[in-house]
Each structure stands twice: as C-alpha cells, then as structure tokens.
N, C-alpha and C positions, 0 to 999 in steps of 0.2 A: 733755076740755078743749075750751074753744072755737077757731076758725080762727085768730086774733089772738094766743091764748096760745100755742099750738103753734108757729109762726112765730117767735113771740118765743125759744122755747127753741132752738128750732133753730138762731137766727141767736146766741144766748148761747152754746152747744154748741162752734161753728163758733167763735166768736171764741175759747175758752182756746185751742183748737187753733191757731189763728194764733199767740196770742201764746206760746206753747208751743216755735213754731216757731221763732219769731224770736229771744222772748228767754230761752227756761228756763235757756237754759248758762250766760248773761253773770250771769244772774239766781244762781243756785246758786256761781257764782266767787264773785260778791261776798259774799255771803251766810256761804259758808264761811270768806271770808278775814277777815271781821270777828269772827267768833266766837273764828276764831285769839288774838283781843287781850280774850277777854272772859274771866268766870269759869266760861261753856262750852267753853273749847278744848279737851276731852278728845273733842265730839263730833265736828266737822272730823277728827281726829288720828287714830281709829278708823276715822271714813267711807274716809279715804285709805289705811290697812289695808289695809281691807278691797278699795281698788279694785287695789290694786297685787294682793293674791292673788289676786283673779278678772280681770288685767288680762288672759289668752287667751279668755278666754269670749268678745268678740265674733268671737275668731278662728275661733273654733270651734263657728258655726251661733248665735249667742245663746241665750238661753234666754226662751223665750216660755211667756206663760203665757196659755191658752183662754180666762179670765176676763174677761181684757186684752183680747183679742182681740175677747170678744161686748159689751164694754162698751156698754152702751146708750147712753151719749155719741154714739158711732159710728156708731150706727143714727139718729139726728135729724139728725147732719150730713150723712149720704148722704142723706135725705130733702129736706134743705134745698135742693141743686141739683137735682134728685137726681141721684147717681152711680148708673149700671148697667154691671154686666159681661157682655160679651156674647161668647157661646160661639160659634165656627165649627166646632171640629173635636173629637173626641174625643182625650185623652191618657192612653195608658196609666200602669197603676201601674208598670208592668217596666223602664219609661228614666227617666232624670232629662233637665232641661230649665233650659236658659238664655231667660228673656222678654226679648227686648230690648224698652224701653218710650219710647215716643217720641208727639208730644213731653216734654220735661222741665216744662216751662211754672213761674211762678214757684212752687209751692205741691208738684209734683208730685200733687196731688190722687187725679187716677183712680190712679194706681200705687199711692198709700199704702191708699187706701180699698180696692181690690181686692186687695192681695195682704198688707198688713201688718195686715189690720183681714178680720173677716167678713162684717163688712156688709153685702156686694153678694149675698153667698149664694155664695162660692169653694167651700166643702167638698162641696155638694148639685150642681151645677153642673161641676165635675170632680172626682167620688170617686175618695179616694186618692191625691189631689196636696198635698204639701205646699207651699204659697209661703214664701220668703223673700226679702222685699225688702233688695238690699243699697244702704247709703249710704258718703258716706264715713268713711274712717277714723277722720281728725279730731276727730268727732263725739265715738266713744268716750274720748274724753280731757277730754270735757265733764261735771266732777261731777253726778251724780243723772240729766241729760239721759238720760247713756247707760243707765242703767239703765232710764229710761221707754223707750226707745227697745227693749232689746232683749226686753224685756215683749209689743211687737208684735211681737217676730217679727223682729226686724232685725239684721241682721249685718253685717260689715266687707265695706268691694267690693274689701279688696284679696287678690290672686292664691292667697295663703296661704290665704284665710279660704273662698273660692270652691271651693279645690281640696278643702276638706275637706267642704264640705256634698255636691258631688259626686260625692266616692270613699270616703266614712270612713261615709254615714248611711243605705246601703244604697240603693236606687230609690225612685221616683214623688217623690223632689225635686225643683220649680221656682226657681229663684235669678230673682229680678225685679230687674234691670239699668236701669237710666235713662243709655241709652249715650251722648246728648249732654251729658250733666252742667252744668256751669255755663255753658258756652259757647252750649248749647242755649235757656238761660233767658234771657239776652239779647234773643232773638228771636220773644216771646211777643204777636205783633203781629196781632189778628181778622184776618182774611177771607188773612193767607199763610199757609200752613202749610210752615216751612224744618226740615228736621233734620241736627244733627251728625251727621256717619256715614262720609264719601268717607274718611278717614284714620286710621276710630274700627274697628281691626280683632285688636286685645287677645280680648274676649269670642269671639268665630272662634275663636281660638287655642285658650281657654281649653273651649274646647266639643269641639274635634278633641282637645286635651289628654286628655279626661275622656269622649268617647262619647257628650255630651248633646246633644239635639238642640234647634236652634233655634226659637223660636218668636216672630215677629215682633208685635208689641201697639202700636195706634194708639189712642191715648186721644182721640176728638174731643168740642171744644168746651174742652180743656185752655186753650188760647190766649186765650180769652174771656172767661176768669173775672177778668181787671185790666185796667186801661189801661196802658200801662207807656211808661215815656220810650226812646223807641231812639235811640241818639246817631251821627249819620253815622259812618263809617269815615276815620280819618285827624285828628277832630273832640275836644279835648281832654277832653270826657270817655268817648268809647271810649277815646280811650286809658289814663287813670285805671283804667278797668275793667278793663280785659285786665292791666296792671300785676299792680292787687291781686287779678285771678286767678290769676295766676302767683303770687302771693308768700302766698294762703292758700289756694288751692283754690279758692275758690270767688268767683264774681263780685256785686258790689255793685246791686238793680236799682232802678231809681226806678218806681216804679207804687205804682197808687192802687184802689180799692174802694170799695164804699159801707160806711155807717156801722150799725150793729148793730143798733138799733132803726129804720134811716128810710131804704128804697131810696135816697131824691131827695137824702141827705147827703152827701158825705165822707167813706171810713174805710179800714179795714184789712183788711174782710170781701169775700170776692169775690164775684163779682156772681153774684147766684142763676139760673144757667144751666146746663141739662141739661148731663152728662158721660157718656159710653159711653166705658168701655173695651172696647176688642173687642180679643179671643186669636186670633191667626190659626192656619194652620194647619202643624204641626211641620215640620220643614226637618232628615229623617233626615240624621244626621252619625256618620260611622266612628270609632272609638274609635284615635283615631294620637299615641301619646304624645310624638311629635317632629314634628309634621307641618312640611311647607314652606314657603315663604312661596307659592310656587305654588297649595299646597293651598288655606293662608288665604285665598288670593285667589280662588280657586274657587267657594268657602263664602261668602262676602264680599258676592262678585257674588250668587248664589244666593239670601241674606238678602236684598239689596236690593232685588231684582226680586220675593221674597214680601211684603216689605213695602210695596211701589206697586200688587204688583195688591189687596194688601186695603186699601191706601187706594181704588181707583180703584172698587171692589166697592161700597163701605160708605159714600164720602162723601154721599151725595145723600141716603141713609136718615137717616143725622146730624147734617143742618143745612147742610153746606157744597153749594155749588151748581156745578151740573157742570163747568162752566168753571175751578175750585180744581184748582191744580196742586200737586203734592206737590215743591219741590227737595229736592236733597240736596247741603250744601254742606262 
C-alpha cells in the first residue's frame, strides 16, 4: 500500500481505539437496555448471566487472549506515533513486579500499548515476563467493555485482584499500575512533566505485602499527544472536576486532537508524536507481609529517587530538553 493509504489506516486504527475508549461502555448500557423492551430481551438477560457467574474473573488476573493481544489493529496504531518500549535493565523470570507507570496522560497510551497489547515487542524484549495492566475497577461493571478489556490482559487495580496475580500465578508477573490515576490526567500540559506520587504509597505497601519488586516506567512524550484545558486551582471548574472525581473515580478532561483524516483539523485523534516507554531498573523489595509505615516510607523514598534519576538519565534522548524538571506533587 502506498504512504497516504497506510497513514490513513493507521489514523482509522487509532480512532476505534479512542472511541472504544471513551464510548463502548455508555455505548453497550444503552444498547442492552433497549433490547430489554424488544422481542430480543432474552439476549441482554443471558449476557447478564453470564457476567454475574464470571463477575471474579477480573479479580482474578482476567483472562487474556494472545490473539487479542497480537491483533494487528495494535500494531498500525503503535506505528501511527510510533509507540516504543525501551528496556534499561534485565528482569528475571524468578520475581514478580509492580510497574509503576507515570505519567497517566489522557489516553494512557505508552502503558496500554506496552504492556496490555504486544505491539512494542514486550515478550522478545523481556523473556518470561508476563505484563498485566491494571485499571479501574469500575470499568468491569461496564457490559461487553469489560470483557474487551480483559481480552488485553487487564485486570482490577484493586488490592484483592493485585494480591492474587502476585501470590496465586506463580513468578515472572509484572502488574503495570498507572499510580497517578485520574488526578494525574488532569496535568497533561507539553513541556511540564508533574506526577501524582508524594501521598500515592498503597502500591509500596502492596509490593512489601507480596515480595515484588518495584519497577519505575517513564512514558515520555505521554503529555503531547492533546492540548488539554488546565483550569487554575480554586477556579470553578477545577473544582467541578475534583467533585466528579471524587464521586466516580475518575476526572472529566477537556482536550482536543486532531481530526482522522487531516493533521491541520480538529478531532479526537492524538497528535501523531513519538512515545518511549522506558522500564527502569528493579527496586529489590523484601517479601514483609505486614510491613510498617516506616518500611513504606523507606520504599517510597527509594521509588522516587529511581524514578528522577531515569527521568534525568533519558529526558534529553526523548525530546524534552535539559532544563525539564520532573515534580512530584
């Protein structure tokens, strides 16, 4: 195919995945709730059966399917920015591994594409790791969604679902964490790079809980991919947003893209800009099934200072210019 049609797929590719993202759940509620009232309601009736018997599956690691995973969708959409993952250290198959992945940026892109997708080349890249990106919870309570979801490889982020891919699936598990979460996406502003973290000390816990060791991951050029409205602090619609983040999890963002077929448009598509995920290097943690808060904060600290110096290592290689300071708010 010629430069123009490739382009074109690529940027078709990239858009279900948006709208996937945005709308499949609201899209599948509706969907189901009308058939309720049609002369299909036997099928909704059954789907919901069926979710309520498989409602621990995402508790318990999802169930991913390889297929899903090499889908060739995946492979034009990492092409489209392109997305790479970028190996610092070796990991053994003998421990399991907590990624924390920062930033969140609106899309989460580098995270899903490297560790929920094989895209980037994870399996070749570090043999014998399995990744599972966790989201939230919420999600699986979204008809169809959750099952597209745990097709990738996706599992619940909460402590239940964590604890079991850690200690129930044997070694060489990685759990991919996006530890600033919605609060993090807020903050998706070019040339700063801010991440949640001074108060985000759960995953620590959850890592001394279980033996795994940390591993710090800096997705640059995450920030890049939208324009996004930041609304001052104190300003009514920060406030609006932290509200309805409190009240569903997750925050509301206003940002923009270009259009599908036409860089110079308007749209929902993010802006076609390199992405490096880069895997830092592990952060050996003692298996302490009740550790202290002293511990936590040992570990804490520990993460933080691996994940400044692989920023301060990598930024200049990936676009940001030396003067880019990493906070941590």
């Amino acid at each position: 195919m010629n430069e123009t049609t490739r382009k074109h797929l690529e940027s078709l590719c990239l858009f279900q995945w948006v709208l996937t993202y945005l709308f499949m759940g609201i899209f599948w509620i509706t969907v189901l709730f009308y058939l309720m009232f049609t002369s299909l309601w036997l099928i909704p009736v059954l789907y919901f059966i069926w979710v309520f018997i498989d409602r621990d599956t995402p508790e318990r690691g999802g169930r991913r399917a390889m297929w899903f995973r090499n889908w060739i969708v995946w492979k034009y959409v990492r092409n489209y920015f392109p997305i790479k993952t970028i190996k610092t250290a070796d990991l053994s198959p003998d421990r399991n591994y907590i990624f924390g992945c920062h930033p969140h940026g609106i899309l989460c892109a580098g995270a899903f594409y490297s560790f929920a997708s094989d895209s980037t080349g994870f399996p070749e890249i570090f043999p014998g790791i399995k990744p599972t990106f966790a989201v939230l919870a919420g999600l699986f309570r979204l008809p169809v969604y959750r099952d597209y979801l745990m097709l990738a490889g996706v599992c619940s982020v909460s402590k239940s679902s964590l604890d079991y891919v850690l200690s129930k699936t044997g070694t060489g598990n990685a759990v991919a964490i996006a530890v600033g979460g919605a609060a993090e996406s807020l903050n998706c502003v070019p040339g700063e790079e801010r991440v949640v973290l001074i108060n985000r000390k759960g995953f620590i816990r959850l890592a001394l809980e279980n033996g795994a060791d940390l591993v710090p991951v800096y997705t640059f050029g995450e920030n890049d991919l939208y324009e996004q409205v930041v609304f001052e602090e104190g300003s009514w619609g920060k406030t609006l947003q932290t509200k309805f983040q409190k009240l569903v999890g997750f925050a509301p963002c206003l940002f923009m893209g270009r259009g599908v077929f036409s860089p110079n448009s308007w749209g929902l598509n993010p802006f076609a800009k390199p992405v490096y995920t880069v895997v830092g290097k592990p952060i050996r943690v003692p298996h302490i099934p009740v550790p202290s808060s002293q511990e936590v904060d040992r570990y804490h600290r520990l993460y933080m200072d691996g994940l400044l110096e692989l920023f301060e290592q990598h930024k200049t290689q990936y676009g940001l210019p030396p003067s880019c300071l990493l906070r941590f708010i």
